[in-house]
N, C-alpha and C positions, 0 to 999 in steps of 0.2 A: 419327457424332458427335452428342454430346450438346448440343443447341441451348440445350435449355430450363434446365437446367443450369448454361450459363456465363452465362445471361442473368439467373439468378437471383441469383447470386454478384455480378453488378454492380448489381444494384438496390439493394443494401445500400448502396453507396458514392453512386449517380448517380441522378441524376433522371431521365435522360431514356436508353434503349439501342438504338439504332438496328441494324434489323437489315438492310441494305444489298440494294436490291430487293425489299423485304417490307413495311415499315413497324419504328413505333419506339412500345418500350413505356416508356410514361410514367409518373411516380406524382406526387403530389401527399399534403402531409399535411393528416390530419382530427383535429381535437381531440378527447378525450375529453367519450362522451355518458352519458346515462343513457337507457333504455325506460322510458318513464311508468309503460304496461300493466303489464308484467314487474317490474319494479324492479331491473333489470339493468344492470349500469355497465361500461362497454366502456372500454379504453386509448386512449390517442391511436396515429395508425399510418399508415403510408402506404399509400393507394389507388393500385392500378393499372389503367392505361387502357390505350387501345391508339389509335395515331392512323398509317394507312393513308398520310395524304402523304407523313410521313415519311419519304423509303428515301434518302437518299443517303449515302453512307457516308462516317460521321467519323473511323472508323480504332480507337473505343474498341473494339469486338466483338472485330476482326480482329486487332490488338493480345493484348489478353487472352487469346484462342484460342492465339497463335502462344507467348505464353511458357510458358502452363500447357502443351500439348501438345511444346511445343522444335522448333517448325518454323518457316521464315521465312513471314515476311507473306505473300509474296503466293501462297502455298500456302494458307493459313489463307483469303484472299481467294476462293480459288476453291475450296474445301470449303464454305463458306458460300452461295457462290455455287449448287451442284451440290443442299447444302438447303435454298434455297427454291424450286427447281425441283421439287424434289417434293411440298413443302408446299404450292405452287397447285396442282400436279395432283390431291392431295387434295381440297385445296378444290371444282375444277372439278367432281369425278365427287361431290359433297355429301356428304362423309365429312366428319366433325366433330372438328378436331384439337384435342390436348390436351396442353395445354403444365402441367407436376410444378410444383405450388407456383404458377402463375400464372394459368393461367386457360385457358379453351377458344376455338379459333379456327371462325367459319363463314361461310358465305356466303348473305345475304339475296335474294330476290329481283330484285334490281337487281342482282344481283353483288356489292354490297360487305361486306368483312368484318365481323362482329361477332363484339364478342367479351365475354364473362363472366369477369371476375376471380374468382380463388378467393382463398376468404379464410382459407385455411392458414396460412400463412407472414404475419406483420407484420413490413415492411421496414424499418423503423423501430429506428434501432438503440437509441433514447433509450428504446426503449419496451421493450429485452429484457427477458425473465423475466414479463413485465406479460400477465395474462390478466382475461379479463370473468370478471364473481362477481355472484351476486343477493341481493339484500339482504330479508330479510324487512318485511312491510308494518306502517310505524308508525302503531299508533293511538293516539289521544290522549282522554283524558276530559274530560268536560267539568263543570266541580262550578255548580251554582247556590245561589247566595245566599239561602237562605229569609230573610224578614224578617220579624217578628215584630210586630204590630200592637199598638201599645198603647193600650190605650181609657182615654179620659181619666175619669174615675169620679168626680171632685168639680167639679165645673164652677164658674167665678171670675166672679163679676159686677166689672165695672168703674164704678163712680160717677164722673164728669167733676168736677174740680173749677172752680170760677169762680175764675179769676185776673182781676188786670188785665194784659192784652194790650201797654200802650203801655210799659208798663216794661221789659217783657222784651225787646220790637224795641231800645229804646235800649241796652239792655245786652247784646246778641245784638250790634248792629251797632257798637260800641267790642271790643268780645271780638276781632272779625274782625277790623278796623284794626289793634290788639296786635299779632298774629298774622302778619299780614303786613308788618308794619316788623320783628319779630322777626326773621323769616326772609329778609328780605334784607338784614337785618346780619349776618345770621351769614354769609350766603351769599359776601357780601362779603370779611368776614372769612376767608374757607374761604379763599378764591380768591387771595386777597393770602396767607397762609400758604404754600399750594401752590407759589405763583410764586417767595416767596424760598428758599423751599428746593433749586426745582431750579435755580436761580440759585447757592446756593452748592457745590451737589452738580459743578453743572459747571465752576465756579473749580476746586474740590479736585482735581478729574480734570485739570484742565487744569494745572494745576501740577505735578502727580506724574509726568504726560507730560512734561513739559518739563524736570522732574531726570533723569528715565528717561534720555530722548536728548541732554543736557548728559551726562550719566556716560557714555553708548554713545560718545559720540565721544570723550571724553579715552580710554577704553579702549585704542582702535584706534591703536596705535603707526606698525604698519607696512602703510599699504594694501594690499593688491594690484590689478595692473591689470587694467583689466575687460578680458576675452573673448569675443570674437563668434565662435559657434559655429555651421556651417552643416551642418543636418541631414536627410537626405533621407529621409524616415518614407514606407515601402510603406504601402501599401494594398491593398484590396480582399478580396474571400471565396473565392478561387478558389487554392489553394497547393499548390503542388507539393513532395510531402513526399520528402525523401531519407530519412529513415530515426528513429525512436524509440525513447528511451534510459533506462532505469531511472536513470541516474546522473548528474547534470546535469553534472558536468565532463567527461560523455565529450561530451555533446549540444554543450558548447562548444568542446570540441577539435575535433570534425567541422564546426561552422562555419568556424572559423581555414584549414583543410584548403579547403573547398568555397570560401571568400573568396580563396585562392591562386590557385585555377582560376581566376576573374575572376565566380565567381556572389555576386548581394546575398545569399546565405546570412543567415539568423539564427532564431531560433526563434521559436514560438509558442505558448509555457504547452504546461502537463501538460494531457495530455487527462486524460478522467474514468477509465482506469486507473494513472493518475502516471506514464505514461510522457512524458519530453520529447522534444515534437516539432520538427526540423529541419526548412528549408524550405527550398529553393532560390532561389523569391522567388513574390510574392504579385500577381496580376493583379484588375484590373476586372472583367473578362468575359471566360465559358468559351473560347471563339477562342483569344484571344491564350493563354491557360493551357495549351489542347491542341497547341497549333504547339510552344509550347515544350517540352511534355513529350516531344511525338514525337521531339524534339532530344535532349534528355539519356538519352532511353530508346538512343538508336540508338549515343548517344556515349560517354555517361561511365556509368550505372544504366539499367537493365533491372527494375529492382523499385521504380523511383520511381513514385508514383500521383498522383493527384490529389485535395485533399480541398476539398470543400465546406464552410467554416464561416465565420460574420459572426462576428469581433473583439471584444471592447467594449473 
């Protein structure tokens, strides 16, 4: 059995893949960067980890196993079971295992696992087709301004004339008086202008409202009576998708159908290939999402998933 494989397949969908008795590999996404040095600009992309506490089994592995291969669960449970018994005995005798597309497994000093993600595979589906590319290094010039000195070559004497002084204070200091009654009549003036105008900008408005909603009501012959409508709006980013439709009237015939059974059916927009997606109904949090899936998988769909997406 191909471990690393069905492990890969799910990291595209899930964040988190629990390998039950082994530990669970994790990813987390990292924004796109740039290398200073280099001038290399890398995609955004999901980083995988690997976290050792993890082993208890959520049932997504063993699931996944049992439909792609067509055998019941708890077959699929104890195939699973049978490799990771071999995968510590590797471990144990210091053989350093290698997991296609994810990363390498070993054992430190202490016993516990380490592990090296490979960075083949970006798990990241937002990031398909997106590869790192380097940019050639910009340089810029820089111009300086010569400035040209001009030498002054006839040079200006200046001769002081004698005034008398007390004349010019008297007419300096009536100039300034002017000048300052000037300017707070006008200022005055401004300000009284201003104030009647939006005085009658707001009558005019206020009238035109007032024919407006006199004409709206003579309009209205025949009311109608108001409606209280009570609506229960899912939530959450956790949906259990039945299935995606090129055709929106088929995506809302398969609710009508899914809302017969007794499920909150209803859709959630095109994803980004304009396929419309159906959902069964939309949870809080993964728990409640996977209890239910393991429900509809067992009862009514066997190819229903789970998808991770936040609304707006």
């Amino acid at each position: 059995m191909q471990l690393e494989t069905y492990i890969s397949d799910l990291l595209y969908r899930y964040d988190c893949v629990t390998v039950p008795g082994f530990g669970a590999f994790l990813t987390h996404r990292e924004s796109a960067k740039m290398h200073s040095s280099t001038h290399t600009f890398y995609p955004p992309k999901k980083v995988v980890s690997f976290n050792e506490q993890l082993q208890n089994n959520d049932g997504l592995l063993a699931n996944y196993i049992a439909e792609v291969e067509k055998i019941p669960y708890a077959t699929a449970t104890i195939n699973i079971s049978s490799k990771v018994k071999a995968l510590k005995s590797y471990l144990v005798e210091g053989e350093t295992i290698e997991f296609t597309n994810i990363g390498e497994l070993a054992l430190n000093t202490d016993g516990k696992i380490l592990f090296n993600p490979s960075n083949h595979i970006n798990y990241l589906t937002d990031a398909f087709g997106l590869s790192h590319f380097t940019s050639l290094d910009i340089t810029r010039e820089v111009y300086k301004e010569t400035i040209t000195a001009v030498e002054e070559k006839t040079p200006i004497a200046f001769t002081p004339e004698k005034r008398n002084t007390t004349n010019w204070l008297k007419y300096a200091a009536t100039a300034v008086i002017l000048l300052g009654l000037s300017g707070f009549v006008g200022a005055s003036y401004y300000k009284t202008t201003i104030e009647n105008h939006n005085q009658l900008a707001q009558e005019s408005a206020n009238n035109q409202l007032e024919a407006k909603v006199q004409q709206a009501t003579f309009i209205i012959s025949n009311p109608l009576p108001a409606a209280t409508l009570s609506v229960n709006k899912q939530s959450g980013n956790y949906h259990i998708v039945a299935g995606a439709y090129r055709v929106e009237a088929n995506s809302n015939k398969k609710i009508k159908q899914l809302r017969a059974k007794g499920y909150k059916a209803r859709t959630i927009g095109a994803n980004r290939y304009g396929l419309h997606e159906v959902v069964y109904a939309s949870f809080d949090n993964r728990e409640d999402a996977q209890r239910e899936l393991f429900k509809i998988r067992n009862s009514h769909n066997s190819d229903a998933w789970l998808l991770i997406k936040a609304l707006d």
